[in-house]
C-alpha positions in Angstrom: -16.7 87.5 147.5 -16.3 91.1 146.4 -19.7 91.8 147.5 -18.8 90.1 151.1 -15.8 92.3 151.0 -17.8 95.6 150.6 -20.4 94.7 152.8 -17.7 93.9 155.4 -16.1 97.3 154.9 -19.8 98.7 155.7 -20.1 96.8 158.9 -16.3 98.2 159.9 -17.2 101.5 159.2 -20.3 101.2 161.4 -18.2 99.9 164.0 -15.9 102.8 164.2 -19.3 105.4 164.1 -21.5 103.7 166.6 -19.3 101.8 169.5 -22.3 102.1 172.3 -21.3 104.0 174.9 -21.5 102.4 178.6 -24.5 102.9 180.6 -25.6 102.7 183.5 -27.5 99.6 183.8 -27.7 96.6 185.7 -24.0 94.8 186.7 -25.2 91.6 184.9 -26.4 93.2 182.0 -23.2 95.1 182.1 -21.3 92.1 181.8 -23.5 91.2 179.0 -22.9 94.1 177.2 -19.2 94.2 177.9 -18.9 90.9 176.4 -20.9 91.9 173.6 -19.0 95.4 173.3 -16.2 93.4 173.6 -17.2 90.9 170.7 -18.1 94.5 168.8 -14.5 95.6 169.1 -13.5 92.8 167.9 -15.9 92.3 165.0 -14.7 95.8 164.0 -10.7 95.5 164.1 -11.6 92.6 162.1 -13.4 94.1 159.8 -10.8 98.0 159.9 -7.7 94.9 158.8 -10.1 93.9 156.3 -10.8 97.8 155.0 -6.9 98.4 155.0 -6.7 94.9 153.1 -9.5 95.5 150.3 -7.6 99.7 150.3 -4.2 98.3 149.6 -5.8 95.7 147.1 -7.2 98.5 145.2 -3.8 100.9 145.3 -2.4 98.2 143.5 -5.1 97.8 141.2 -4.8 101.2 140.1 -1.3 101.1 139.6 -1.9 98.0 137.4 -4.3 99.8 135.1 -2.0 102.5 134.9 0.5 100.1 133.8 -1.4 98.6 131.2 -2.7 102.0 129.7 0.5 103.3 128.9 0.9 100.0 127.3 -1.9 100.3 125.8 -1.2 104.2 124.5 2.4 102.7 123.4 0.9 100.5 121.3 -1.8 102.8 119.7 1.0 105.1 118.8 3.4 102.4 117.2 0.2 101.6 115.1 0.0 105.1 114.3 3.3 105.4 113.2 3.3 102.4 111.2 0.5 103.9 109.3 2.4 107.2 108.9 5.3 105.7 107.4 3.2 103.4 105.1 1.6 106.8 103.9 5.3 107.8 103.4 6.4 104.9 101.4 3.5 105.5 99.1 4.0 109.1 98.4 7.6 108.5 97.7 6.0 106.0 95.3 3.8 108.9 93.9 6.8 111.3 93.6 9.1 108.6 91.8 6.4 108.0 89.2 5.8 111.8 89.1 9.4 112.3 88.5 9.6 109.6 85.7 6.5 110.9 84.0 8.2 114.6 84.3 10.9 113.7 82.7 9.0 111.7 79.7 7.6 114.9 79.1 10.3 117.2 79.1 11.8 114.7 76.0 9.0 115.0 74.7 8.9 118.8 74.5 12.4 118.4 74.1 12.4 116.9 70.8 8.9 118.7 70.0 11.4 121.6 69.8 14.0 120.3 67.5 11.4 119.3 65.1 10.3 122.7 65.4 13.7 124.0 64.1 12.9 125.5 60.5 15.6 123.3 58.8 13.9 120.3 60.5 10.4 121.3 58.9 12.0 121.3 55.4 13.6 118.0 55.9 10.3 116.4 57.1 8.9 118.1 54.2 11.3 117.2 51.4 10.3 113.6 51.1 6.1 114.8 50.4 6.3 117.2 47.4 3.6 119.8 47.8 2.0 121.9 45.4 1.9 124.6 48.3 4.9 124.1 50.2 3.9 127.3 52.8 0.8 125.9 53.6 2.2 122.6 54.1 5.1 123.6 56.5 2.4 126.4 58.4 0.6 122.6 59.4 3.2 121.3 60.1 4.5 124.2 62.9 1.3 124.4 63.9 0.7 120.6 64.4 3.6 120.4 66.3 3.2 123.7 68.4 0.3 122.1 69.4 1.7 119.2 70.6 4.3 121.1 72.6 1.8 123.0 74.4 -0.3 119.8 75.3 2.6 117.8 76.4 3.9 121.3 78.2 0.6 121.6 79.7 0.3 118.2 81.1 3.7 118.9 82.1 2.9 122.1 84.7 0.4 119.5 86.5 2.7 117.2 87.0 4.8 119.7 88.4 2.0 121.4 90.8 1.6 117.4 91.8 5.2 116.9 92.8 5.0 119.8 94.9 2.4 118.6 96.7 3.5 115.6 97.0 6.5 116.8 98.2 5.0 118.8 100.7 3.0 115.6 101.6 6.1 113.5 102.2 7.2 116.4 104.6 4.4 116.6 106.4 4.2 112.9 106.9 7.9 112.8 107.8 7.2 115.1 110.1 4.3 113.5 111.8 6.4 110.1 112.3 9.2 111.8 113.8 6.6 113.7 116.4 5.0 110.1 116.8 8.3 108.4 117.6 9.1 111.1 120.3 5.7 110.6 121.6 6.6 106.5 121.9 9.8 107.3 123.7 8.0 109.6 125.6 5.6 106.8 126.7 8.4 104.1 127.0 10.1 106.2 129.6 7.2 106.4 132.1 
């Protein structure tokens, strides 16, 4: 039908670029002719209503497709931002965790500390007599020096990974918000 259509629109626009011209030939044949010019003109505002018809058809078309491609963007954004604020959730998840094993750690060094406290090494001591009582609380500090500066260690990662987490969240944060302007954007036009 479409094809029909086209071909239609091809035999309208021949119509408008070559109407013969009157000769002069014989009065029958002119009669003959004028019926047939006649038939021509016919044949041809036929087929211009048809043109207009098939032009209007496609105006609405487009505005159609239009239509359904800012749907369409609309949609590919909201999926966007759900990802986004999926990403979010899980970082927050990642900064919680990083939180709770921050603060394990600081006990940890925390109490690392107080059994660091001289009196503290003799009391630890007191209950194991030593022969060489120096040499025994030396081992001791230095066991538990070393313990500190492990736990302190893993510590200062876990603080480099919180701020990049946190920088993470912010940036994801940020990238939702400029997606939900972009989906308002969309809805309004």
């Amino acid at each position: 039908m479409q094809t029909r259509r086209l071909s239609g629109l091809w035999v309208a626009l021949a119509c408008v670029i070559f109407i013969p011209a009157a000769s002069s030939q014989e009065p029958s044949q002119k009669r003959v002719e004028s019926a047939a010019q006649a038939q021509n003109k016919t044949d041809c505002e036929q087929e211009r209503r048809t043109a207009l018809k098939l032009i209007g058809e496609v105006e609405q078309l487009k505005r159609k497709v239009a239509e359904l491609e800012k749907y369409h963007q609309a949609d590919y954004l909201r999926e966007l931002l759900i990802k986004e604020e999926q990403r979010a959730q899980t970082l927050q998840a990642q900064l919680r965790d990083t939180i709770d094993k921050e603060a394990s750690l600081q006990k940890k060094i925390d109490q690392t500390d107080e059994q660091m406290r001289p009196e503290n090494i003799e009391s630890q001591l007191a209950a194991f007599g030593s022969v060489h009582p120096e040499e025994a609380r030396e081992s001791l500090r230095r066991r538990l020096n070393n313990e500190k500066l492990r736990a302190q260690a893993q510590l200062d990662l876990l603080r480099q990974d919180h701020s990049r987490t946190q920088t993470a969240l912010a940036d994801s944060d940020t990238s939702a918000q400029r997606l939900r302007l972009k989906i308002a954007e969309a809805s309004r036009r």
